[in-house]
Phi, psi and omega in degrees: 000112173276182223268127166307150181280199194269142180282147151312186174208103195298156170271154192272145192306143134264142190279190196317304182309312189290323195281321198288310200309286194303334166278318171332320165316307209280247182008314181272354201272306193275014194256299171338287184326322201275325188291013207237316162253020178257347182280327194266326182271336175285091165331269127344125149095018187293297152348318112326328213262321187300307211295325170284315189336301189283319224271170018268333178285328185308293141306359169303305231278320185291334152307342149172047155110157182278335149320328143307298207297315159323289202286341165269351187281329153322292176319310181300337193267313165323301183292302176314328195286349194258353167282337196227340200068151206298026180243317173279339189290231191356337162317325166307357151304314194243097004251344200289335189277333189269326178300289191306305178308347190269336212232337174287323168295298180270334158309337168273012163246349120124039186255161193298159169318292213310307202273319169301333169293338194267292163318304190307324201276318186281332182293318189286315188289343191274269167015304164256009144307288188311310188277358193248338170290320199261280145357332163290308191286251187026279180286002190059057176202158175255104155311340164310314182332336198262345197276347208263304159353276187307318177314301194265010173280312173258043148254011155304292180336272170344295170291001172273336161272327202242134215274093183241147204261105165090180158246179195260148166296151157329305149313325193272319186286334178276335171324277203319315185320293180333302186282346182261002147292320174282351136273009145284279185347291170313311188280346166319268191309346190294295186316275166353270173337305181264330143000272189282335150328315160277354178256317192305310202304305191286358168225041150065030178229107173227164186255151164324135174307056298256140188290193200306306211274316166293340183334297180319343180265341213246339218273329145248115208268111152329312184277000000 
């Protein structure tokens, strides 16, 4: 008589925490994804469309942890490289996938405005360094060139108002550039920062409270 064979070994349920963990993924992951090609293809709403970008990981990571946050921005990357191809899919990274993961991390550590806002501001300006390098080589043109443009236009602008000695050089003019990508950066995370401050509360995810001196962005709440 032959002998039974091995019971097979089925795999084990997931419990509750593990099923809710796992849609959350796929779901925050892929809501990233879509704003990532509705910013590059989508006439309209670009502005917007940058401003949602982070928070869906971002809430991922305060709803369950930065491990999740990691594996969905992996997941977002995945799903872009097979929509966009391996070069524009990954561009969500620089700034946006490293920003959410960075603001996702200290809001679930409850830490201030000031250090999470103070990193987010280098990550975003290195960020749009990157995407503005890798976009040069693409189109075979250096796109800094417009940035530095729009720079020596307006310290033209300036000195037609403000009594300035000579014109400005070239170090003055890559200076103005510089600051004026980390003052965009800057009113970005500013932007972020009260964004998910008025939307995480309401989906049972809240962000630290904003120190004193920030109130004034959160005070009139839009929702």
């Amino acid at each position: 008589m032959p002998k039974p064979g091995p019971t097979p070994a089925y795999p084990r349920a997931l419990s509750r925490r593990q099923a809710r963990q796992m849609m959350d993924t796929a779901y925050l992951a892929a809501s990233m994804a879509l704003l990532w090609v509705a910013l590059y293809y989508l006439p309209v709403g670009g502005a917007l469309f940058q401003l949602a970008l982070p928070l869906p990981l971002a809430l991922l990571q305060l709803r369950q942890g930065g491990r999740s946050g990691a594996e969905g921005l992996l997941v977002a990357g995945l799903l872009l490289i097979a929509l966009m191809g391996p070069v524009r899919g990954p561009l969500v990274l620089f700034p946006y996938g490293l920003l959410a993961l960075w603001l996702g991390w200290g809001w679930s550590r409850r830490w201030s405005w000031w250090l999470t806002g103070a990193v987010g501001l280098l990550i975003g300006a290195a960020g749009f360094l990157v995407r503005v390098l890798v976009l040069s080589v693409l189109v075979g043109e250096n796109l800094w060139v417009l940035i530095t443009a729009a720079a020596a236009n307006l310290l033209d602008w300036l000195s037609g108002l403000l009594p300035l000695v000579g014109a400005p050089d070239l170090p003055q003019v890559q200076l103005l550039a510089l600051g004026l990508v980390l003052f965009q950066n800057l009113l970005y995370v500013l932007a972020l920062h009260a964004v998910a401050y008025w939307i995480f509360a309401r989906l049972k995810a809240p962000i630290p409270e904003p120190p004193e001196a920030l109130r004034a962005l959160v005070a009139l709440d839009p929702l």
